[in-house]
C-alpha atoms as a printed R data frame, in Angstrom:
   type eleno elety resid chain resno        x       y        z
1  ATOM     1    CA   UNK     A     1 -110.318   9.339 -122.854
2  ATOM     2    CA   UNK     A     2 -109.166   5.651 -121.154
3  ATOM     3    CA   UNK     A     3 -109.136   2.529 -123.009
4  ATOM     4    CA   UNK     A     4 -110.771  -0.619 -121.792
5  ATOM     5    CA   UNK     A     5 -110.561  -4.245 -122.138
6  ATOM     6    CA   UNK     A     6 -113.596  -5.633 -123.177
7  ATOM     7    CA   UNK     A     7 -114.261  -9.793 -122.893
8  ATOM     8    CA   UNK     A     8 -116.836 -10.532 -124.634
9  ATOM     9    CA   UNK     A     9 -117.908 -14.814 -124.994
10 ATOM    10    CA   UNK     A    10 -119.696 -16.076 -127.753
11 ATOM    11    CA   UNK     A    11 -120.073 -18.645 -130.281
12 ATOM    12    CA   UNK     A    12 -116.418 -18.891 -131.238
13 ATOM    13    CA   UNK     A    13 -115.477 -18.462 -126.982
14 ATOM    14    CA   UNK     A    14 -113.852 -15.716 -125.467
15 ATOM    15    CA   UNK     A    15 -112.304 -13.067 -126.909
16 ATOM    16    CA   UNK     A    16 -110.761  -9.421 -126.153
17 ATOM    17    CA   UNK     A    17 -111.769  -6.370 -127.484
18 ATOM    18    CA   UNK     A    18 -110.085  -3.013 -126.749
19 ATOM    19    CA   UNK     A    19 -112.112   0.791 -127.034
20 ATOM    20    CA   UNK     A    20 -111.618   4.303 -125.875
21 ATOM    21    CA   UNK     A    21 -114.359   5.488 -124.045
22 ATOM    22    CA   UNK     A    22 -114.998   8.138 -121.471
23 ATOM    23    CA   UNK     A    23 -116.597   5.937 -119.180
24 ATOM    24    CA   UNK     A    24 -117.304   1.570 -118.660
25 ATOM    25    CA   UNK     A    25 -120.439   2.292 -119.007
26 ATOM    26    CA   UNK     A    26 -120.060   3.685 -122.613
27 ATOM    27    CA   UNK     A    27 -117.139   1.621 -123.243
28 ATOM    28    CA   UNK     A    28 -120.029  -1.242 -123.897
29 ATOM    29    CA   UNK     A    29 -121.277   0.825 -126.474
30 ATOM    30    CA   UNK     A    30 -118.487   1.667 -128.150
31 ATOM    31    CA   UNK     A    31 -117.365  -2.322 -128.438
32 ATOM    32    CA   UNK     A    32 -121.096  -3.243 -129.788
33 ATOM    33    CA   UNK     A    33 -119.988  -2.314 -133.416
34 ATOM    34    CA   UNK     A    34 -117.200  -5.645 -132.962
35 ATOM    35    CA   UNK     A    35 -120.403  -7.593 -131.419
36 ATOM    36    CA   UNK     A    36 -121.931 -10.531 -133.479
37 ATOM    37    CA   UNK     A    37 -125.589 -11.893 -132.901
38 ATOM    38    CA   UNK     A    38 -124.746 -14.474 -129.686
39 ATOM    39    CA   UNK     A    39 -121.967 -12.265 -128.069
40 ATOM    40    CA   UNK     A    40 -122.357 -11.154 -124.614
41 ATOM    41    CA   UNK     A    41 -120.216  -8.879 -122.088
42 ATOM    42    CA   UNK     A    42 -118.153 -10.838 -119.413
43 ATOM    43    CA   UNK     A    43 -116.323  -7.958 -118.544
44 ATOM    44    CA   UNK     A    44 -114.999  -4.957 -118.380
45 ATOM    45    CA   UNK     A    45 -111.628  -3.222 -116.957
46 ATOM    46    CA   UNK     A    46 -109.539  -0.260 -117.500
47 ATOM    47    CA   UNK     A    47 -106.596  -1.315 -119.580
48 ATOM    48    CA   UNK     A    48 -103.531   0.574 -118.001
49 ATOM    49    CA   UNK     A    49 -101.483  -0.788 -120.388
50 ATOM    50    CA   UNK     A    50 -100.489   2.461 -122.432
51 ATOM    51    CA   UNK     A    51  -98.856   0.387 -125.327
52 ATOM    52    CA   UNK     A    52 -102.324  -1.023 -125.984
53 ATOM    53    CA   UNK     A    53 -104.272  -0.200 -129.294
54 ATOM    54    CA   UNK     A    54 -108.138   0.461 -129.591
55 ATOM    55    CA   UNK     A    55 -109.568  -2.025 -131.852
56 ATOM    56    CA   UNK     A    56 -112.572   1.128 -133.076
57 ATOM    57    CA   UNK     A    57 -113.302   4.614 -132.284
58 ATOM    58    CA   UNK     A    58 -114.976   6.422 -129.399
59 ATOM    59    CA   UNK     A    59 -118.631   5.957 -128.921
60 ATOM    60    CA   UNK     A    60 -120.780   9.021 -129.941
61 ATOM    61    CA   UNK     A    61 -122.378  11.231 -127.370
62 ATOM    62    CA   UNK     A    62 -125.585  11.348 -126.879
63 ATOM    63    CA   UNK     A    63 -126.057  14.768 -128.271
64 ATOM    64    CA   UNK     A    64 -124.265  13.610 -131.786
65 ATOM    65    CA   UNK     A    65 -126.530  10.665 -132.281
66 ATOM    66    CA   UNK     A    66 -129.378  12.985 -132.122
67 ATOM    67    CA   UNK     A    67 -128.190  15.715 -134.005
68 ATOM    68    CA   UNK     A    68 -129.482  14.583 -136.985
69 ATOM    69    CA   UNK     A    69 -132.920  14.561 -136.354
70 ATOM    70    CA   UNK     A    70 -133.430  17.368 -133.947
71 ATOM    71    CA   UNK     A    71 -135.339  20.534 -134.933
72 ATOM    72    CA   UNK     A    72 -132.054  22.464 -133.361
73 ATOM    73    CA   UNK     A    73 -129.921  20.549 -136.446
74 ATOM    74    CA   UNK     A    74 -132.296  21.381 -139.013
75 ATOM    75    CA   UNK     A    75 -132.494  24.938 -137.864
76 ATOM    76    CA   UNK     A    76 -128.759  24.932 -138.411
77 ATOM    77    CA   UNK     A    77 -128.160  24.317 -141.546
């Protein structure tokens, strides 16, 4: 798992937001729980930075969003 810096500009300006993610591609979803209405990606870059903290969890896969309300889950239970 990496951790990326996230700038997102919006109403208030810039600002920095930090997430683990597999991927930069997912790393955008991960940072849209920290997103208000008016926010918008300006970037995003590895942080290399080991020190650095993530500001909110992983993203879920695409597997565990679905889970729920797959026939396979409620076959499971």
């Amino acid at each position: 798992m990496k951790l990326f810096r996230i700038v997102v500009h919006g109403p208030g300006g810039d600002r920095t937001i930090r997430v683990p993610s597999p991927t930069e591609v997912q790393a955008g979803d991960a940072a849209a729980p920290l997103m208000v209405e008016g926010d918008a990606i300006v970037s995003v870059e590895e942080e290399l930075d080991a020190s650095q903290v993530a500001d909110t969890a992983p993203p879920k896969t695409q597997a565990e969003e679905l889970a729920p309300i797959t026939p396979g889950a409620a076959a499971a239970e």
